[in-house]
Phi, psi and omega in degrees: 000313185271014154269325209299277165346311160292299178332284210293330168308319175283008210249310173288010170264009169255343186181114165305358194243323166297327190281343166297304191291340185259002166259358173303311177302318177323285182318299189297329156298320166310293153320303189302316157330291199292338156309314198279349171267020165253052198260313197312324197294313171337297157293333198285307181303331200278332178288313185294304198292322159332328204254300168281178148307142193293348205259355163303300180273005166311280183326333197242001162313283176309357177281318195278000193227318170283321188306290186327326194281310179286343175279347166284307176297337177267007160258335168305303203278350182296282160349339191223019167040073179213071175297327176268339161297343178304282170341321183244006131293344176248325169321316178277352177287330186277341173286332179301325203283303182307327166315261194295354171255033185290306165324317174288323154294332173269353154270330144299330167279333161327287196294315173287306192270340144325000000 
């Protein structure tokens, strides 16, 4: 991350366009890292679901694979200085999010009004 930062500091002051691009790359190795370091939260989900109903941790798996994603696409366009589209990618991530977890509320008010 902090070469990544110096690269793009010396590279725009030679050509503004190579530093987009080499902060893109950045971003995806970075990610790719971070990737190749999930296997423990797997295991961690996959023992909690043994324990809970799978559609719990189904909903929060998929909450937690959309909040990432869309918090990876709104630092690409930020980076690449396109904030407002960044914006109405988490906005629509926060709607996704809201979305799949409609089942779950309505099974908690199931449950409160029981």
């Amino acid at each position: 991350g902090i070469l990544a930062v110096i690269a793009i500091s010396v590279i725009r002051e030679i050509h503004e366009s190579y530093a987009k691009w080499i902060a893109l790359v950045s971003l995806v190795i970075c990610f790719g890292i971070i990737v190749s370091s999930v296997e423990d939260a797997v295991a961690f989900m996959k023992d909690i679901s043994v324990r809970v109903e799978n559609k719990y941790v189904s909903v929060i798996l998929k909450g937690l694979g959309v909040s990432v994603l869309t918090g990876v696409a709104y630092e690409i366009c930020q980076s690449l200085g396109e904030q407002s589209i960044g914006r109405y990618i988490e906005t629509v991530g926060k709607i996704e999010i809201i979305i799949l977890s409609i089942p779950l509320l309505k099974e908690l008010v199931g449950l409160i009004l029981l």
